[in-house]
Each structure stands twice: as C-alpha cells, then as structure tokens.
VMD Tcl script that builds the backbone (N, CA, C; Angstrom):
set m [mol new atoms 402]
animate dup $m
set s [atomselect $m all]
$s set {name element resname resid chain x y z} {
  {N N UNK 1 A -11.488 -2.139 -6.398}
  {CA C UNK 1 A -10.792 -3.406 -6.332}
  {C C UNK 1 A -9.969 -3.457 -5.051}
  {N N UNK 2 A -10.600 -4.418 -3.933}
  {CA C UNK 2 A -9.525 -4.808 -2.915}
  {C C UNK 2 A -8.261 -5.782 -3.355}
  {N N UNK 3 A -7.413 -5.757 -2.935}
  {CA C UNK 3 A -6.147 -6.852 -3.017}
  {C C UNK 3 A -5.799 -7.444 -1.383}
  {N N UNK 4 A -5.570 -8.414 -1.738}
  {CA C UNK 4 A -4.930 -9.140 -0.019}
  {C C UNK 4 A -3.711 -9.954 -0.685}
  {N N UNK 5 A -3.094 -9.644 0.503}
  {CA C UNK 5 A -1.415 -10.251 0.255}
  {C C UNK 5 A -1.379 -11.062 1.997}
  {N N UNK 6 A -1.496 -12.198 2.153}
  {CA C UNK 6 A -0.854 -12.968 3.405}
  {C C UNK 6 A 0.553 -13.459 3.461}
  {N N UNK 7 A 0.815 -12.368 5.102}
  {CA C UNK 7 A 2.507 -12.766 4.988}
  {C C UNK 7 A 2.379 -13.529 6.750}
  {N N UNK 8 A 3.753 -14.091 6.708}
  {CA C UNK 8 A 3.768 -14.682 8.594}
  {C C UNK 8 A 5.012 -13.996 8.558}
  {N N UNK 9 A 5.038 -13.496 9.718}
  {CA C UNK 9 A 6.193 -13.007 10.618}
  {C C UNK 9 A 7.158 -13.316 10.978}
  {N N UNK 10 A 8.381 -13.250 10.302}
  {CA C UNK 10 A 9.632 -14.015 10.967}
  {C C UNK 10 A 10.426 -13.333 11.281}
  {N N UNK 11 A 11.276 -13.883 12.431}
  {CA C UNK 11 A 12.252 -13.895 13.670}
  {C C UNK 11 A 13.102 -12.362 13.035}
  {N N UNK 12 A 13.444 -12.260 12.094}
  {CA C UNK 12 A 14.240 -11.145 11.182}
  {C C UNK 12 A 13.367 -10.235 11.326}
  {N N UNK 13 A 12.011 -9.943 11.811}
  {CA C UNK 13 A 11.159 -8.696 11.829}
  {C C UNK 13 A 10.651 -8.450 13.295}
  {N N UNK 14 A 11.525 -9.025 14.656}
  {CA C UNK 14 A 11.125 -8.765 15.955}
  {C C UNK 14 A 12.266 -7.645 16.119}
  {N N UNK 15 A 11.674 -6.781 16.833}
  {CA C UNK 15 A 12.898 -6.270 18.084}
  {C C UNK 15 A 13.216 -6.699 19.405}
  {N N UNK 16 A 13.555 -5.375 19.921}
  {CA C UNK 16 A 14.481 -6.001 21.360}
  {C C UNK 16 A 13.152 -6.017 22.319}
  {N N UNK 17 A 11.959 -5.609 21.700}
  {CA C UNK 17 A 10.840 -5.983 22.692}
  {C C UNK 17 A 9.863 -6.660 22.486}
  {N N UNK 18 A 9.779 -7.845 21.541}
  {CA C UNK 18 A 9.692 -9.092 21.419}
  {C C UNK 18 A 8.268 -9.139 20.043}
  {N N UNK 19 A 8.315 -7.705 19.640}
  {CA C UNK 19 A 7.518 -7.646 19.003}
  {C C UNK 19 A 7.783 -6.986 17.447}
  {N N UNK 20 A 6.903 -7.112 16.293}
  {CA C UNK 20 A 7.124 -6.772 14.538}
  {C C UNK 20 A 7.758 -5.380 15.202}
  {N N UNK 21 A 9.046 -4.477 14.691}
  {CA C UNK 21 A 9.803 -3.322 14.653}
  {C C UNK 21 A 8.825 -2.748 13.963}
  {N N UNK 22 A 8.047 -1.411 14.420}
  {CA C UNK 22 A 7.355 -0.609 13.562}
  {C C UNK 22 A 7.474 -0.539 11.914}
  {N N UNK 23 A 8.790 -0.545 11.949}
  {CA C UNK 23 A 9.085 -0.386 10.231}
  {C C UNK 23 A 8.830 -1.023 9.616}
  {N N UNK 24 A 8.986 -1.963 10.121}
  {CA C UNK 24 A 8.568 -3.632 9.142}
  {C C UNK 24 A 7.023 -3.785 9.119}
  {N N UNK 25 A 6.186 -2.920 9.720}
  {CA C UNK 25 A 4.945 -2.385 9.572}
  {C C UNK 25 A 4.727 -1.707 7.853}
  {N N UNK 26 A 5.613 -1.122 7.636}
  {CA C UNK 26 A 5.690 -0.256 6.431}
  {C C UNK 26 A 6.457 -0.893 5.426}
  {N N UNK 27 A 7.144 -1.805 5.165}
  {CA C UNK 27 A 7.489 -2.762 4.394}
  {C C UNK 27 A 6.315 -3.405 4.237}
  {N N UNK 28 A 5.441 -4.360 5.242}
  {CA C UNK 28 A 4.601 -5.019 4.787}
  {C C UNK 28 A 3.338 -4.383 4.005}
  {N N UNK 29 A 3.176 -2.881 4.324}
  {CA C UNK 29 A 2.366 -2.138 3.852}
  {C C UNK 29 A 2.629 -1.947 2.241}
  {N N UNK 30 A 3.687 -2.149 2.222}
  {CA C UNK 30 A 4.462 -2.139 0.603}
  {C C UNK 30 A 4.195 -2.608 -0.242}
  {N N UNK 31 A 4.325 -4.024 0.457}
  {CA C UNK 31 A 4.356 -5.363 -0.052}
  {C C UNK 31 A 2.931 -5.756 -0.254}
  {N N UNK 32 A 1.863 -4.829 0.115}
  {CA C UNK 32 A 0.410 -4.947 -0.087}
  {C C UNK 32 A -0.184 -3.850 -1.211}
  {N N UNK 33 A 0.827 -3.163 -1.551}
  {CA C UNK 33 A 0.754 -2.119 -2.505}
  {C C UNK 33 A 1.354 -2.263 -3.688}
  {N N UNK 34 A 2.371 -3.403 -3.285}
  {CA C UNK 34 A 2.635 -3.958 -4.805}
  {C C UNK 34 A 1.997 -4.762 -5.317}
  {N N UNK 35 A 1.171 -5.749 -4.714}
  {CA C UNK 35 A -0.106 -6.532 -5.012}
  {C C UNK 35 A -1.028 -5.965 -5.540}
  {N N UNK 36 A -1.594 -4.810 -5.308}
  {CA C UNK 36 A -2.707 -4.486 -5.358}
  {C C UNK 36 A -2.418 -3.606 -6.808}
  {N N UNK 37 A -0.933 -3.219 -6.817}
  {CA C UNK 37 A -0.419 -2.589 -8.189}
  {C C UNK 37 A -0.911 -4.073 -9.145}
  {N N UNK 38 A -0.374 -4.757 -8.984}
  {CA C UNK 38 A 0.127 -6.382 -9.622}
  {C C UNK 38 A -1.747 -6.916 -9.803}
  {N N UNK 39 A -2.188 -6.793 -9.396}
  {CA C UNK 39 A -3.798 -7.246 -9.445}
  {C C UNK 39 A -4.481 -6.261 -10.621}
  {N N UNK 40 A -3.885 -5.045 -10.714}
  {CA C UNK 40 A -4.720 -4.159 -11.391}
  {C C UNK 40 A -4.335 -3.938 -12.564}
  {N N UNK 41 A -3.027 -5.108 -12.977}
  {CA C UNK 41 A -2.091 -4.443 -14.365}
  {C C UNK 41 A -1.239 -3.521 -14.286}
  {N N UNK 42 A -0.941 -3.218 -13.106}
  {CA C UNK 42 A -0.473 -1.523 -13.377}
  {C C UNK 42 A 1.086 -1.732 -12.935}
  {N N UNK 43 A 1.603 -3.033 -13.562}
  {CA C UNK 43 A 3.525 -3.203 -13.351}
  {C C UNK 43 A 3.873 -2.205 -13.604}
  {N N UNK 44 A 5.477 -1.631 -12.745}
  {CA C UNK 44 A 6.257 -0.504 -13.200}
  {C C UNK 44 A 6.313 -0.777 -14.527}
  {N N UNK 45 A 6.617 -1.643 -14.969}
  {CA C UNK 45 A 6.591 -1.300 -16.757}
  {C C UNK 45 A 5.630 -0.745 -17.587}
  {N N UNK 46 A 4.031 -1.052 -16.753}
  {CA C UNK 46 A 3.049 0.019 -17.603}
  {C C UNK 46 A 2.770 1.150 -17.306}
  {N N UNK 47 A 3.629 1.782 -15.776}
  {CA C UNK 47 A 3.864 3.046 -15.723}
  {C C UNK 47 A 4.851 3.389 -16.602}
  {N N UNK 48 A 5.864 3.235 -16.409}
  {CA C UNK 48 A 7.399 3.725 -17.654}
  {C C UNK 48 A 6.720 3.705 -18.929}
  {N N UNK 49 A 5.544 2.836 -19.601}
  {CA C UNK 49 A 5.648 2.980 -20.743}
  {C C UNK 49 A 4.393 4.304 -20.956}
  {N N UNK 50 A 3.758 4.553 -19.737}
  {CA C UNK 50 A 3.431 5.972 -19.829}
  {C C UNK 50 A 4.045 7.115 -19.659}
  {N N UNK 51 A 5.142 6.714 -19.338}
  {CA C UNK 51 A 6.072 8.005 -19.030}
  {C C UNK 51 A 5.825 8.622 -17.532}
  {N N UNK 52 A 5.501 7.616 -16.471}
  {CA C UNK 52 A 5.196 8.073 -15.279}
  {C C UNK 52 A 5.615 7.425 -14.237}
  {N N UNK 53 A 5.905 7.450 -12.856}
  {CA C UNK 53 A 6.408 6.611 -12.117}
  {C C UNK 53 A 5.343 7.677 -10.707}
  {N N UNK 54 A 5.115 6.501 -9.508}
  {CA C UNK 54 A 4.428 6.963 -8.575}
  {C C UNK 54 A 5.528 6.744 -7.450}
  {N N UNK 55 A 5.399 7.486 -6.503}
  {CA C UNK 55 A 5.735 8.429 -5.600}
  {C C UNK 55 A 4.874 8.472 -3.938}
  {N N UNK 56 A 5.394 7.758 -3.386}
  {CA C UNK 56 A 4.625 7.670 -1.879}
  {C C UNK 56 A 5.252 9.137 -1.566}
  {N N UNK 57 A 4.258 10.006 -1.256}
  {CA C UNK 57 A 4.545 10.968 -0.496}
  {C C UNK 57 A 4.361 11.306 0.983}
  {N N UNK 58 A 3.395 10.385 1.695}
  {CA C UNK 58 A 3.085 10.562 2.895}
  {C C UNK 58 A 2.146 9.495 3.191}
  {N N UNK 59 A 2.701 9.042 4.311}
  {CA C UNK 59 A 2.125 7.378 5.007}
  {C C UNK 59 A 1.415 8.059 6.413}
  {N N UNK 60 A -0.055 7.796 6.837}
  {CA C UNK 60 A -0.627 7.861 8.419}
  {C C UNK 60 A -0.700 6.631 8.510}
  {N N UNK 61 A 0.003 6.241 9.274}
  {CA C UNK 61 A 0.136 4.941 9.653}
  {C C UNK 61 A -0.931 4.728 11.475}
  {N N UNK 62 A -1.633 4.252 11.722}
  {CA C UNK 62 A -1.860 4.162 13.617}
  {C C UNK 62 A -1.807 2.136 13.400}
  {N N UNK 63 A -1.127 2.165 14.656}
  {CA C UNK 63 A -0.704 0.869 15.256}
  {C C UNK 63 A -1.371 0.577 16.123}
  {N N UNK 64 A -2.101 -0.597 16.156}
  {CA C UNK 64 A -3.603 -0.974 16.660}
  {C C UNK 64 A -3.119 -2.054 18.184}
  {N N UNK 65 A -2.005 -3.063 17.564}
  {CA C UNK 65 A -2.499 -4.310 18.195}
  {C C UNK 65 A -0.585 -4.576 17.297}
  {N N UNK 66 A -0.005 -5.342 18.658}
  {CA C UNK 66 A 1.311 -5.967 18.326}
  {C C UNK 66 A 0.955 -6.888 17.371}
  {N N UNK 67 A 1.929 -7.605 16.851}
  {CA C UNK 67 A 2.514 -8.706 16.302}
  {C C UNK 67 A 3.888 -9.405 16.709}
  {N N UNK 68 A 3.787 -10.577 16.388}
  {CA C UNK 68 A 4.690 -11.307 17.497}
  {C C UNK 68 A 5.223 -12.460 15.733}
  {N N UNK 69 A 6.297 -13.122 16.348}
  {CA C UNK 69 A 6.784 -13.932 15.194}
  {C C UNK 69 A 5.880 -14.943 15.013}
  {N N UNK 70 A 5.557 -15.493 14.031}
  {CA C UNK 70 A 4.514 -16.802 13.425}
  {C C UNK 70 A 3.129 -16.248 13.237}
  {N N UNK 71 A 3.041 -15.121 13.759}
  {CA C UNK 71 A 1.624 -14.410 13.160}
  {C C UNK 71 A 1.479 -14.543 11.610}
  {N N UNK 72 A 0.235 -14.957 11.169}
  {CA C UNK 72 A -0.380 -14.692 10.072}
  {C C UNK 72 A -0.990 -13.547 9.968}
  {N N UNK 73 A -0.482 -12.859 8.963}
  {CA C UNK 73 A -1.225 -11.465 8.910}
  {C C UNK 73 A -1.738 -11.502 7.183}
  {N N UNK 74 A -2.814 -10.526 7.486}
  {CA C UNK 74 A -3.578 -10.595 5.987}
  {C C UNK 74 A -3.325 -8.762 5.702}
  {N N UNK 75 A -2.765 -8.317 4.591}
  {CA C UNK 75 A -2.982 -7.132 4.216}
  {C C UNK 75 A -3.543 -6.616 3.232}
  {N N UNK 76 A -4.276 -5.986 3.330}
  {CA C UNK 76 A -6.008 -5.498 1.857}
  {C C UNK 76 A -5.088 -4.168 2.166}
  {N N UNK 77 A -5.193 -3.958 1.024}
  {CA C UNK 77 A -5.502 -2.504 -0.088}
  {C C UNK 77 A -6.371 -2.330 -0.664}
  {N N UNK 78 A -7.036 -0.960 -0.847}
  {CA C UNK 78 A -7.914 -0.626 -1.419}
  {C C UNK 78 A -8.008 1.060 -1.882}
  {N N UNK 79 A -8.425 1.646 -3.055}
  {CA C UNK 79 A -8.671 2.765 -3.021}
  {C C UNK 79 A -9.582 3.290 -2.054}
  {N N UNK 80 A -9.088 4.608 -1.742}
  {CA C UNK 80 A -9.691 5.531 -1.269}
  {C C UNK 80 A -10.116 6.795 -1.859}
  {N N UNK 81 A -9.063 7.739 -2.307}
  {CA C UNK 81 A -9.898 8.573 -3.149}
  {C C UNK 81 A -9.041 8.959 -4.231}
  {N N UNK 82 A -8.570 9.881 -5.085}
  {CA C UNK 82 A -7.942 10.691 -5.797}
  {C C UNK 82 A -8.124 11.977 -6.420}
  {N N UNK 83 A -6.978 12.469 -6.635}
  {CA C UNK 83 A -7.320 13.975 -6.989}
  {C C UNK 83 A -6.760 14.292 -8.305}
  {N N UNK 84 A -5.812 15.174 -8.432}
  {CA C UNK 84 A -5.473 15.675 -10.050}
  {C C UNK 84 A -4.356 14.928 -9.989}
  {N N UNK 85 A -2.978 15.082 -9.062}
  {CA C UNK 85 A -2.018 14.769 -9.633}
  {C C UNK 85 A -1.607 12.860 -8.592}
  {N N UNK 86 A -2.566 13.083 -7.513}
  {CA C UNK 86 A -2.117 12.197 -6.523}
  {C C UNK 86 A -3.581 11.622 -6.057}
  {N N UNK 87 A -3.187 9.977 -5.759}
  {CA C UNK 87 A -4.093 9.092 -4.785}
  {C C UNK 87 A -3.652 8.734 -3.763}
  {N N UNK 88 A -5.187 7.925 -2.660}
  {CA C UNK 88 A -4.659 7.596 -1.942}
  {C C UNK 88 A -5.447 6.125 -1.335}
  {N N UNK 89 A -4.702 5.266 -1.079}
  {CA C UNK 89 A -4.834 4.077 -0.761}
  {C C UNK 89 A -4.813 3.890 0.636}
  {N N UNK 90 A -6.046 3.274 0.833}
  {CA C UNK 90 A -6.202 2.693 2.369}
  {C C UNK 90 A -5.770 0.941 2.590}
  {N N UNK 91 A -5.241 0.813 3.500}
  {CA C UNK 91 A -4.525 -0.351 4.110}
  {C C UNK 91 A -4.753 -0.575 5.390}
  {N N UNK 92 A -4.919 -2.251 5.716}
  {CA C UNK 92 A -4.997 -2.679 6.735}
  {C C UNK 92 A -4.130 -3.809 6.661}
  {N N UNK 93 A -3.724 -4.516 8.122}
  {CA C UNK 93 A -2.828 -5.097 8.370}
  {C C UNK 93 A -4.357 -5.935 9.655}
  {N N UNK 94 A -4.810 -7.313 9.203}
  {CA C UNK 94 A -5.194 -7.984 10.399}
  {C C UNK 94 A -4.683 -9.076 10.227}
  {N N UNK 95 A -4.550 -9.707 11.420}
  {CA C UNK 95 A -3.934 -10.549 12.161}
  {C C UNK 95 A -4.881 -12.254 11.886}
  {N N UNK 96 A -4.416 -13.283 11.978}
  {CA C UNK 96 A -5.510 -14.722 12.075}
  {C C UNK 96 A -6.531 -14.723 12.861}
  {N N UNK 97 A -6.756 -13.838 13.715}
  {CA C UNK 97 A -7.551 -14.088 14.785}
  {C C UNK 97 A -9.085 -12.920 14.417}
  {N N UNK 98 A -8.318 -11.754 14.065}
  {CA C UNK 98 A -9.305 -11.393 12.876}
  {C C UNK 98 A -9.004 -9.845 13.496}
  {N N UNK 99 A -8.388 -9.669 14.357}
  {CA C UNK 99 A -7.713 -8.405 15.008}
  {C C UNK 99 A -6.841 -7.689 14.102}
  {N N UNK 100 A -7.614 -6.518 14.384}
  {CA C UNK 100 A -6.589 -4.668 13.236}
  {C C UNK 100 A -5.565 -4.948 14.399}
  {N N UNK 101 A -4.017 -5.024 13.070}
  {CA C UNK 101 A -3.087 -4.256 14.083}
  {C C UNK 101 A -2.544 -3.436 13.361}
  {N N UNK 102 A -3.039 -2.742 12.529}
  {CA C UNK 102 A -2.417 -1.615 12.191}
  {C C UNK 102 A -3.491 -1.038 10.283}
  {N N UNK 103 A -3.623 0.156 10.692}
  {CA C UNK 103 A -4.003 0.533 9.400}
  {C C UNK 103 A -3.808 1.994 8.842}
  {N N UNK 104 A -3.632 1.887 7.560}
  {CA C UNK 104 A -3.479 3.452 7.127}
  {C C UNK 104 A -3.779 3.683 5.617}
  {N N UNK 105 A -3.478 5.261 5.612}
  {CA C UNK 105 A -3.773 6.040 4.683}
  {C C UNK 105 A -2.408 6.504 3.820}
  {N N UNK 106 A -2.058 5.696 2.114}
  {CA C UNK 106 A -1.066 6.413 1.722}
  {C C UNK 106 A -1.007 6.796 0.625}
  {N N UNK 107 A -0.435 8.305 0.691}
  {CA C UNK 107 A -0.963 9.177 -0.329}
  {C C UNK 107 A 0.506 9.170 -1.120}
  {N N UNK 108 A -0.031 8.865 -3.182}
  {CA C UNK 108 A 1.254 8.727 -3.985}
  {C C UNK 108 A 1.019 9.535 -5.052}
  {N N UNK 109 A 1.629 10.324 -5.544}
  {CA C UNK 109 A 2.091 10.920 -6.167}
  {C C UNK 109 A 2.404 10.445 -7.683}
  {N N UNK 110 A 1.238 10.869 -8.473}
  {CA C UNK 110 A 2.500 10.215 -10.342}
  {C C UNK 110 A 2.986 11.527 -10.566}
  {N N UNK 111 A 4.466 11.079 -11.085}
  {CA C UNK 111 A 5.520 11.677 -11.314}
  {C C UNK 111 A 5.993 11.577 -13.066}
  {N N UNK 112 A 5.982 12.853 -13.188}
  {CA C UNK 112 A 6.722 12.777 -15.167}
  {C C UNK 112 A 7.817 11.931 -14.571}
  {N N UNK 113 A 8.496 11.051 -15.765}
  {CA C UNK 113 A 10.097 10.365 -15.139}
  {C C UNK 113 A 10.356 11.281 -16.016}
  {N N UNK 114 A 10.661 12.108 -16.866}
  {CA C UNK 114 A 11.893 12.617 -17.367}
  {C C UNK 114 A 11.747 13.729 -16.952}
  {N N UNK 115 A 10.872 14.940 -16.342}
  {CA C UNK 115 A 10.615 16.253 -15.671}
  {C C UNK 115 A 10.647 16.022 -14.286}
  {N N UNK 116 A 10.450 14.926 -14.094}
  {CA C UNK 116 A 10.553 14.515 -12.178}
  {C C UNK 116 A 9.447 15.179 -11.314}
  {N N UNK 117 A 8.657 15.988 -12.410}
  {CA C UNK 117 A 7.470 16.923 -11.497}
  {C C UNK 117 A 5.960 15.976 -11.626}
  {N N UNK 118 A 5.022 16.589 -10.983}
  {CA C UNK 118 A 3.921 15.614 -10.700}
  {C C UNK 118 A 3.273 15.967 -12.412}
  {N N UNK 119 A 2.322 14.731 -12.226}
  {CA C UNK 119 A 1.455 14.671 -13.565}
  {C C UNK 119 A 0.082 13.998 -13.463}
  {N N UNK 120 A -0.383 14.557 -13.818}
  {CA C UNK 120 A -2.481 14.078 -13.737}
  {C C UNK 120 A -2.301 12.753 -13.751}
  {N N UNK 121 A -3.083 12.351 -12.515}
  {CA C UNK 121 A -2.927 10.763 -12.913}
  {C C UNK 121 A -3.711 10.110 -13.555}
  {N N UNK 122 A -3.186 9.089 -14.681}
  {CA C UNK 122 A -3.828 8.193 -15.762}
  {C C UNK 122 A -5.290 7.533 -15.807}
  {N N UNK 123 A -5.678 7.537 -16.346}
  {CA C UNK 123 A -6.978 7.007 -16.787}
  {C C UNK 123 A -6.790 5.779 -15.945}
  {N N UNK 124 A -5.624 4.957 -16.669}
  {CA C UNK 124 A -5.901 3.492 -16.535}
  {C C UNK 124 A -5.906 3.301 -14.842}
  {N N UNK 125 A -5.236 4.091 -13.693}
  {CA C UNK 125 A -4.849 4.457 -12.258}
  {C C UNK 125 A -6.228 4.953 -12.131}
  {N N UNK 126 A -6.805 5.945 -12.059}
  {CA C UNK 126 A -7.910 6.938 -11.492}
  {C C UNK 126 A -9.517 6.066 -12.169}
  {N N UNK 127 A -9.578 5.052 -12.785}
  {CA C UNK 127 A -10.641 3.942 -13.409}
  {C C UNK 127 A -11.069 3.252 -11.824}
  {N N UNK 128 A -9.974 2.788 -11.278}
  {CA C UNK 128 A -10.171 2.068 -9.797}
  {C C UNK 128 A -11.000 2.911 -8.645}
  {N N UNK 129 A -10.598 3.764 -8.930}
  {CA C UNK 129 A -10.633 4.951 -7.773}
  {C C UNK 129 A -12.230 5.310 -7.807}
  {N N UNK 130 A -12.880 5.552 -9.443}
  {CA C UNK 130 A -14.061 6.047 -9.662}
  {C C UNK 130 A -14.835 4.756 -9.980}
  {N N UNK 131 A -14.636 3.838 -9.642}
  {CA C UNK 131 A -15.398 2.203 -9.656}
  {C C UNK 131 A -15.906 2.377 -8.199}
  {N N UNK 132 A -14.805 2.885 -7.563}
  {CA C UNK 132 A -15.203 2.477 -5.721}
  {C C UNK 132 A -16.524 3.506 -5.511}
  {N N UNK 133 A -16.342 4.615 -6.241}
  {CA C UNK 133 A -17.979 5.606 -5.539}
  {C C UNK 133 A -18.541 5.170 -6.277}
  {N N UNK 134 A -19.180 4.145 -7.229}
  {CA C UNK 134 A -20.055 3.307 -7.551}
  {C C UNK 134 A -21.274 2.433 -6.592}
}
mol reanalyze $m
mol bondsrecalc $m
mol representation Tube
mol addrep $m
C-alpha cells in the first residue's frame, strides 16, 4: 500500500538561503508517515491497544533538488521491507513538476510501552510489508 500526502511550502519553512531548511524535509517526511499510518488503520490508538508504540530509529535521508516557498510537493510512502522487531519505509518527496527532491529510507522500531524494549512486529503492521513481495 502506497500513501500520498500533498503539502505547499510556506514562508515559515525557508531559510536564510531562500530555500525548504533541511529539517522541514523531515517533518514533511512525518507528515507522510502519518498518512500512510492513517490509510492502513494503524492510529496510535490501535498500537496502544496492542500494547506497542513505534519508534523511528534511523532516517537516510539524500536531498535531490531544492524547494522554494509555493512549491507543491507530493509525498508517497511505501513499505520496503521488515524484520523481527523493526520496518522500514521508503519515502519520496516530488515536487509539481514531477522532480525527486528528496527521498529516503526510515527504519522504526515497535516498542513494548510498558517494558520500553523492542517487540516482534504485529501481524496487523508486517500484512503490508508481505503484500508488497507479492
């Protein structure tokens, strides 16, 4: 299951060199990961009521192509692979014109909430993952 989330760029996400602040690269990456949570059923509330919460442990982010304010940008999520305790989701960030400016790989972690340590991830999570090598 892909997800797309379209955001435009405003004036609050330039820096002093006239272009999106890297970080706000990774917010929007977020904000495409909560969609793609939100598309699949999988609200923090139907993690908590498994007793699990996920865990970004490590973002590869590469930055392709600026962004400038009033850009339309489109961001897809999609699985990539998973293992016992952790997945990982691939993301892109293109632009209206149809230009990558940025894409990556981020790997999350389910977490026991009351042991705080990692835990096999769920059926209903790792179902997506084994649809895609289909």
């Amino acid at each position: 299951m892909e997800a797309k989330l379209d955001i435009i760029v405003r004036s609050t996400e330039i820096d002093v060199n006239g272009h999106v602040n890297n970080a706000k690269y990774l917010e929007y990456l977020e904000w495409g990961r909560e969609e793609w949570y939100e598309q699949a059923g999988l609200h923090y509330n139907v993690f908590l009521g498994m007793g699990i919460q996920t865990v970004t442990v490590n973002i590869n982010i590469s930055y392709r192509k600026e962004c400038k304010q009033g850009d339309k940008l489109t961001v897809t999520t999609a699985p990539e692979q998973v293992g016992r305790t952790s997945y990982v989701l691939k993301q892109q960030i293109v632009n209206n014109r149809g230009e990558l400016c940025a894409d990556a790989l981020v790997t999350s972690v389910t977490m026991d909430v009351e042991t705080r340590k990692s835990r096999e991830v769920p059926e209903q999570l790792r179902k997506f993952f084994e649809h895609e090598k289909s």
